[in-house]
N, C-alpha and C positions, 0 to 999 in steps of 0.2 A: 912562292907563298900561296897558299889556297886558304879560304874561309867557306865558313857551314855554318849553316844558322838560319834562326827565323825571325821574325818581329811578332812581339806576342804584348795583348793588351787585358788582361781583365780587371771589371768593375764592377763590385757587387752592393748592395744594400738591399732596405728595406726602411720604405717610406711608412710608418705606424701614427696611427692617430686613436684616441680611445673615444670610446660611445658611449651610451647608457646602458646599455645592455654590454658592455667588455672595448675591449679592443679590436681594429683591426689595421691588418699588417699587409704591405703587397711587395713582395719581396723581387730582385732586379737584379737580374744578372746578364753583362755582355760581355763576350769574350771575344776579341779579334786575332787572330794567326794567319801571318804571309809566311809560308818557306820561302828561302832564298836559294839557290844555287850559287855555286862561285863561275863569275866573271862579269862582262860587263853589259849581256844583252837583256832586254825584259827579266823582269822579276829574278836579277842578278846582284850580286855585292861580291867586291874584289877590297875594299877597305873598311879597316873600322878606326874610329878612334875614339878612344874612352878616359878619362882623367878626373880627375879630385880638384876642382879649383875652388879657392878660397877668396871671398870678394867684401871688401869693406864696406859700409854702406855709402850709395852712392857713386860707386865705383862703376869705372867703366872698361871690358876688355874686348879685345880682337882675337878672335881665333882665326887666322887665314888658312883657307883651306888649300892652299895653290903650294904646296913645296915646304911647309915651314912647322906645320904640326909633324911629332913622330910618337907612330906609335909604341905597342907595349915591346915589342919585341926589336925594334930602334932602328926601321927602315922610316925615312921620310914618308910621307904622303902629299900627294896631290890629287883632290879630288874631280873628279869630271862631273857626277851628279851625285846630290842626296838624296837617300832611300828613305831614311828615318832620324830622327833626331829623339832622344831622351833626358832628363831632366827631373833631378831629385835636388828636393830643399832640405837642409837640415831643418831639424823639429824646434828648433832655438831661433831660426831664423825668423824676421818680423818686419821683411819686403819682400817687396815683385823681383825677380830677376825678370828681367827686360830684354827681350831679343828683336833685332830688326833697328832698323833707321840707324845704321853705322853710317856716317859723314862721309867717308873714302872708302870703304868694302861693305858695299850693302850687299845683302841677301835677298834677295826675295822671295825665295822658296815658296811653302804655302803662306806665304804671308798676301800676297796679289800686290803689292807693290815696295818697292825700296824703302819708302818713308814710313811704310807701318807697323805696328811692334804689336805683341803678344806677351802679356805678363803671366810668368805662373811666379806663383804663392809658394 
């Protein structure tokens, strides 16, 4: 199994505020791009794993990375380290999903420590 890909982020707006004489506008755009090659040394990825999960509010799950998630194509995974993580909320949605401070499989990732979480919206 080989993987290709990259990690790509952009963000754009435009911060506008009006004056007396008209408006104005200052318009913001970042774009971040890692290529990755396939395997496991520096700026490497040998797995992904992607999924649709549906969570009630309040709810809590585990995703263990060690042997248990599979991905699209139905080999197991076990991961040694994470590259990237991503993360989309339906437009319906009206909480934090909550990542970090799992009781028995913490993460630490960039979080800097086990006990501390990161909400997105």
């Amino acid at each position: 199994m080989t993987w290709t890909g990259r990690v790509q982020l952009t963000m754009q707006g435009t911060y506008t505020t009006v004056r007396d004489q008209g408006s104005l506008g200052y318009p913001m755009t970042l774009s971040y791009t890692k290529a990755l090659v396939n395997g496991t040394i520096a700026d490497s990825c040998d797995l992904m794993f992607d999924d649709t999960r549906t969570l009630t509010s309040s709810a809590t799950e585990n995703l263990d990375l060690a042997g248990v998630l599979v991905d699209a194509i139905g080999a197991t995974l076990s991961f040694v380290k994470v590259v990237a993580i991503g993360n989309t909320c339906a437009a319906a949605n009206t909480v934090d999903v909550v990542f970090g401070n799992h009781a028995t499989a913490a993460f630490t990732g960039p979080l800097g420590a086990a006990t501390h979480t990161i909400a997105v919206s």
